[in-house]
N, C-alpha and C positions, 0 to 999 in steps of 0.2 A: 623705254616703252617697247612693248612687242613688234611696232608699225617698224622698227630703226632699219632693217635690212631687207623688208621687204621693194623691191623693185615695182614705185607704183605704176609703170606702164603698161605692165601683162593687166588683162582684163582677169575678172575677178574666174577663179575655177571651180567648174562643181566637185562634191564632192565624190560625182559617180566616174571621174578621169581617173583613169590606170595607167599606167608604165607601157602598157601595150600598144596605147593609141597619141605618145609622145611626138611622134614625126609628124603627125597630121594637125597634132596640136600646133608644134613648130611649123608651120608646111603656115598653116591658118594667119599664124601672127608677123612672120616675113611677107604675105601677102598684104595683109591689113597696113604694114608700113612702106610698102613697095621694097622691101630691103631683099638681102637674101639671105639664107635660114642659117639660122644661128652657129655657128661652128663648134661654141662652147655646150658644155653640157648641161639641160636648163633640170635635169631632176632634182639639185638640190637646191634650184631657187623655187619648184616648185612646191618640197618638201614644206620648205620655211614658209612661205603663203599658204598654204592648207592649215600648218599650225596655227598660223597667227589670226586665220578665220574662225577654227574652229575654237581658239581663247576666244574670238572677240564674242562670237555666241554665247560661251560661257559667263561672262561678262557681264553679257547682257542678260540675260536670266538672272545672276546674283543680282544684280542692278534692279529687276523687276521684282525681285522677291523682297528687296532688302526694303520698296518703294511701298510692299504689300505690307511689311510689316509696318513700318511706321505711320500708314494708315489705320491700320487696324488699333494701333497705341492711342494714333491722336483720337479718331471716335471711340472710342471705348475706354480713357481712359473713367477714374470717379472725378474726377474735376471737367468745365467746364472750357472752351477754348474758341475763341472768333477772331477775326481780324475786320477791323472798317475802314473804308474808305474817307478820304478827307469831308464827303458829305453826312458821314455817319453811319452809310448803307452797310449794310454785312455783306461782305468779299467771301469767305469762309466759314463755317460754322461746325462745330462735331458733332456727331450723333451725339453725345449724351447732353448737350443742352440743348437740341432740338426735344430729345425725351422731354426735359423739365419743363419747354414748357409748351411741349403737345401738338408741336408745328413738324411739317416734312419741309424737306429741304425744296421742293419745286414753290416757288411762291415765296419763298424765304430769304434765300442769297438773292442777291442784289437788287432787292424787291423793299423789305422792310430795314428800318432804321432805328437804330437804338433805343430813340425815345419812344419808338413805337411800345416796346415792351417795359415801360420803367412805369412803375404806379405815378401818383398826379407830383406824391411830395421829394419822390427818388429823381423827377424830371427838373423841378426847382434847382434840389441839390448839383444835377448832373452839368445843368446851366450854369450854375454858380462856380463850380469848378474845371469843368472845359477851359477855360482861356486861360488858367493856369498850366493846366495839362498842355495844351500846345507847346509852350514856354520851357516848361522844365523839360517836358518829356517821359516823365516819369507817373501812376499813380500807388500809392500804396495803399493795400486795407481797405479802401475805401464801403462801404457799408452802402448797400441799395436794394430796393426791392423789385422783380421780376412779376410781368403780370403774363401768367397765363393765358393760352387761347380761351379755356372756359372761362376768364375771368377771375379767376382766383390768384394770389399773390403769395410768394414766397419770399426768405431774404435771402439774399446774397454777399459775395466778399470778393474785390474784382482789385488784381493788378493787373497792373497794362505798361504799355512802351510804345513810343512815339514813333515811325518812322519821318524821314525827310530828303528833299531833292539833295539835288547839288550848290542851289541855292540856300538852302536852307529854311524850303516852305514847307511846313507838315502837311506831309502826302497819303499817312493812312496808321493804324494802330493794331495793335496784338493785344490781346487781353488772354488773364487766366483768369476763370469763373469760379468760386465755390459756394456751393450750396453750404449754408449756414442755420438750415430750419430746426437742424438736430441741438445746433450750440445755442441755440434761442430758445427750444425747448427746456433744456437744462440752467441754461442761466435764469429764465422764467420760475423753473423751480425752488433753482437753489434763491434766487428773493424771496420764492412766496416760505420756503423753510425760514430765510433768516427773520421773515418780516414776523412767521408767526412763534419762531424763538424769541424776538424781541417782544411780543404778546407777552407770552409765558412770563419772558422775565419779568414784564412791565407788573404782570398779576403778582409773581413773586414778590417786587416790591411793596407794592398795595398788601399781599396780605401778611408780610411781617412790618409795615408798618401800622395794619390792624391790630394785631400779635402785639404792638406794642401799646398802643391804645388800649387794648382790652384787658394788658397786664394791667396798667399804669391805672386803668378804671376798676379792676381787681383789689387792687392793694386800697385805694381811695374806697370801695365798698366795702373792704375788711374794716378799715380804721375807722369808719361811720357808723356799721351794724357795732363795732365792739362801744364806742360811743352810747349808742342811741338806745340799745337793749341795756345796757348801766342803769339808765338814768330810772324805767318803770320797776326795774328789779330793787333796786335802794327803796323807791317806793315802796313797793308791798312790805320789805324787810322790815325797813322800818314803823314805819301804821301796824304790819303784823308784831312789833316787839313794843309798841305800844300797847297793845290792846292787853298783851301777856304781861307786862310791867305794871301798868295802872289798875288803877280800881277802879275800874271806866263798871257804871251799873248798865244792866243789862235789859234791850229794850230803849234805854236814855238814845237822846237825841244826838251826843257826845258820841256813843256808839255807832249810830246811823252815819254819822258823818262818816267816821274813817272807815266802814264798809264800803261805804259811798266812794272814798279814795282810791281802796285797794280794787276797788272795782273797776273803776276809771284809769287805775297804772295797769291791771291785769288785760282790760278792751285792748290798751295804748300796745303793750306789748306782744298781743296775737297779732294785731293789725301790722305791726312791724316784721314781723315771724315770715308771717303772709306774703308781704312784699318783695321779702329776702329771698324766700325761698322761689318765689316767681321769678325774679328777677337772674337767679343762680340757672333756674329750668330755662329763662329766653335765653342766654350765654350758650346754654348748651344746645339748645333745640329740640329739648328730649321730651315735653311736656306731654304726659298721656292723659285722655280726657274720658270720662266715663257718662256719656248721653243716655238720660234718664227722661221720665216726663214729669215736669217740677207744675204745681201752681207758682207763677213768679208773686202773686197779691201774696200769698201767703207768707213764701220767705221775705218779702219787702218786710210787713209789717212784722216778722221777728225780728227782722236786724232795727226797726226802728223802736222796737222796744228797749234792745238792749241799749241804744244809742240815747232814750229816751231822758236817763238822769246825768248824760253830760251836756244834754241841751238843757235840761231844769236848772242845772249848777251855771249855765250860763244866761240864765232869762234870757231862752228864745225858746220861742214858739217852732214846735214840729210839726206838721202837717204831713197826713198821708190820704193822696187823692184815689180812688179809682173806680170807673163805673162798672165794670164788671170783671167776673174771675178770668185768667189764659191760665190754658196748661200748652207749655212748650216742650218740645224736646231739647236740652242742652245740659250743660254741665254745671252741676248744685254747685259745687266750692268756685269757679271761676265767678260764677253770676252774686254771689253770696262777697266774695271779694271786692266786682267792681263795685256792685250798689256801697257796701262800709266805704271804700277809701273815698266816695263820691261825697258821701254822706258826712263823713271827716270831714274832707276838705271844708263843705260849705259850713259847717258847725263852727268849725276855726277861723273862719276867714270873716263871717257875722257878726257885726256890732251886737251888745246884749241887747235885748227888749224889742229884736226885730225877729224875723221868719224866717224859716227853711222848710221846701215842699218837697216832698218826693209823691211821683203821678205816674201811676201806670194806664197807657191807651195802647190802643193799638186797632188793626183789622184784621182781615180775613187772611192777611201774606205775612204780619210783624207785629210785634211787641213793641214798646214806645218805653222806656224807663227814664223819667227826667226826673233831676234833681236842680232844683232853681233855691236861690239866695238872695241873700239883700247886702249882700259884702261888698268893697269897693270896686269889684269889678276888676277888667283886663286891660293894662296898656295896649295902645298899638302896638309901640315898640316889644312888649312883650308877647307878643300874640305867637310869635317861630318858637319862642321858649315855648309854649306847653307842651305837655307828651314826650319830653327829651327831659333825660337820668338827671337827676341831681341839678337842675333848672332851678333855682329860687326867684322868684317873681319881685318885682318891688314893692308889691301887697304882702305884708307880715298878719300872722294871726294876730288874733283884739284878744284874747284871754294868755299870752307867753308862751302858748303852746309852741312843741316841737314841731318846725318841717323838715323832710328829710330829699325833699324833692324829687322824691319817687314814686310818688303815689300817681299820679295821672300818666307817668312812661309804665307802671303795670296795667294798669288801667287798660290802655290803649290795647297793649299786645296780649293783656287777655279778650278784650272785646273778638280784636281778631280770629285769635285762637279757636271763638265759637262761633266763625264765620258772619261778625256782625261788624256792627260801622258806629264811629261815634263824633259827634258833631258838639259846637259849643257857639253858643249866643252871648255875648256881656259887651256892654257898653262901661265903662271905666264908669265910677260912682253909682250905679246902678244894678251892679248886680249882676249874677254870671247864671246861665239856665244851661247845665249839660243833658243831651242826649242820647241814651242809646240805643240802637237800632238792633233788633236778636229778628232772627227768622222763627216767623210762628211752627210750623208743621217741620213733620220726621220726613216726610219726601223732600222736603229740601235740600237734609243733610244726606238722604240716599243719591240724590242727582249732583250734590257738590262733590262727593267723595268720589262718583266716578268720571267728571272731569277730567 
């Protein structure tokens, strides 16, 4: 140490002593001890003593400086830093966690207490794990939330270290603080990324397991249209190679019949045509619609014309109700579609020598198109099959006729198509009354369309 040679009994020297005034220095300090002056030469103990003052100042400035800086470290570093006392109080605190959370240090240190700033569920936690803390002495990581002076809450990441007596009582605590709001933001994110990449995928599954259902109903409506369009084509082939082979006279009732057939295979296979072709446009979504103003009486009663001698060939009775003309705005071939496949259905589905109605009403807002029968009617349990593809009912047609259980799923999605609704009444044994519902006037297709 610099102190080893200094002689502590000389009183301490200013700096402004010279060489000059050495005797009166000496003169000074043999008085002060009653002795008598010193014989030896005291300049170079007094050399050494000036030295070792003017280290010790030096000293002490790096001492003050070194004391500035690591003040300056501890409040300003980006982390957090406190120490508390064995009641919890804060002993210390850095500026940057008085920044976070909005307090000055007057009012602060030794004033407030931990729990003071911890939200309600961070205070639970901080309880639950204290008398641990004592014990070990250590905490790690530990996750809590900071509640601001304005009241607002942030989260935090807090290690800490025990201090302890001599006995071994814990007497106060050090803590490193970090603000964690940036890593909570990102992890926030990156769940809400993974949760809605798990979306996505979850859709990806759903729509190739669609992909595969609508292959799989592809290949099933290939192998049914090649089926079902056979069966009226053979027909005509053959009645038409009849009529060229035989001697059938001309006018004869012999002849009426198989016009009568080829008529009935020729309806069988537009109607099929129709269906296909509708059913390939909803797959696709592509359907273009051409809104015209139709009288509906009018086209009803052509389609019940042509329907006319396969209701005769089955002794039933056709019926066509209505009290007065509508012109609507909608689409001829859709409306022209669903009235046949309705009209089908109930023809096919009809004991002979009983009824089939078709009724048009309506008001001042809608069209009413019903087609009512005397067929056996709709199970309960059948009731979820109607309007779904390739559906067969436990009701069979009464004349062998073909189903191909498509006719009421285009039905439905053309109804839609020209922004109408279709509803079904039947009591099993009783008889099935379809409804549809069309929008009378062109403002309504001007007000849906721009919805």
């Amino acid at each position: 140490m610099i102190f080893n040679n200094i002689d502590l009994r000389l009183p301490l020297v200013p700096d402004t002593v010279t060489m000059k005034n050495i005797k009166l220095y000496k003169k000074s300090i043999a008085k002060a001890e009653h002795t008598e002056p010193y014989t030896t030469d005291i300049g170079p103990k007094y050399t050494r003593l000036l030295t070792s003052a003017r280290l010790l100042k030096k000293d002490k400035e790096e001492l003050q400086q070194a004391l500035e800086e690591i003040a300056a470290i501890y409040n300003n570093a980006p982390c957090g830093y406190h120490s508390l006392n064995d009641k919890g109080v804060f002993i210390h605190v850095n500026d940057t966690e008085l920044q976070w959370l909005g307090e000055t240090r007057t009012g602060f240190e030794g004033v407030k207490k931990i729990t003071d700033i911890l939200s309600a569920e961070s205070k639970k936690k901080f309880a639950h794990i204290f008398p641990e803390f004592m014990k070990t002495g250590f905490l790690r990581e530990e996750e809590f939330f900071f509640v601001r002076k304005d009241g607002s809450s942030f989260p935090v990441l807090i290690n800490a270290t025990a201090n302890y007596d001599g006995k071994g009582n814990y007497k106060s605590s050090r803590s490193v603080v970090m603000d964690i709001s940036a890593r909570k933001q990102l992890e926030e994110e990156l769940l809400n990324s993974h949760r809605d990449l798990q979306r996505k995928n979850d859709a990806l599954t759903i729509a190739n397991e669609n992909l595969f259902i609508v292959k799989r109903e592809k290949d099933r409506f290939m192998d049914i249209a090649t089926h079902d369009l056979q069966l009226p084509l053979v027909a005509i082939s053959m009645l038409s190679e009849t009529l060229l082979k035989n001697n059938i006279q001309s006018g004869s009732q012999e002849e009426r019949k198989v016009f009568d057939m080829i008529h009935d295979a020729s309806l069988e296979m537009k109607a099929l045509l129709a269906n296909y072709f509708s059913a390939s446009l909803s797959d696709s979504g592509k359907m273009q619609l051409f809104i015209h103003e139709i009288d509906i009486n009018v086209l009803t009663n052509e389609i019940i014309d042509r329907y006319t001698p396969l209701a005769r060939k089955k002794n039933i009775q056709l019926h066509f109700k209505n009290n007065k003309n509508f012109l609507l705005f909608t689409d001829r071939e859709c409306c022209t579609q669903i009235i046949e496949n309705l009209l089908s259905n109930a023809l096919k589905y009809t004991e002979p020598g009983k009824n089939v109605t078709v009724a048009i009403t309506g008001n001042k807002k809608e069209v009413k198109i019903i087609v009512a029968d005397e067929g056996p009617g709709i199970k309960k349990e059948d009731r979820h099959l109607l309007f779904q593809r390739f559906q067969k009912l436990s009701s069979r047609p009464t004349g062998g006729e073909m189903s191909t259980g498509l006719g009421l799923s285009i039905v439905k999605y053309l109804v839609e198509q020209i922004k109408g609704t279709i509803s079904v009444e039947s009591e099993y044994g009783k008889g099935s009354v379809f409804t549809v519902h069309l929008p009378l006037n062109n403002e309504y297709w001007l007000t849906a369309d721009s919805r």
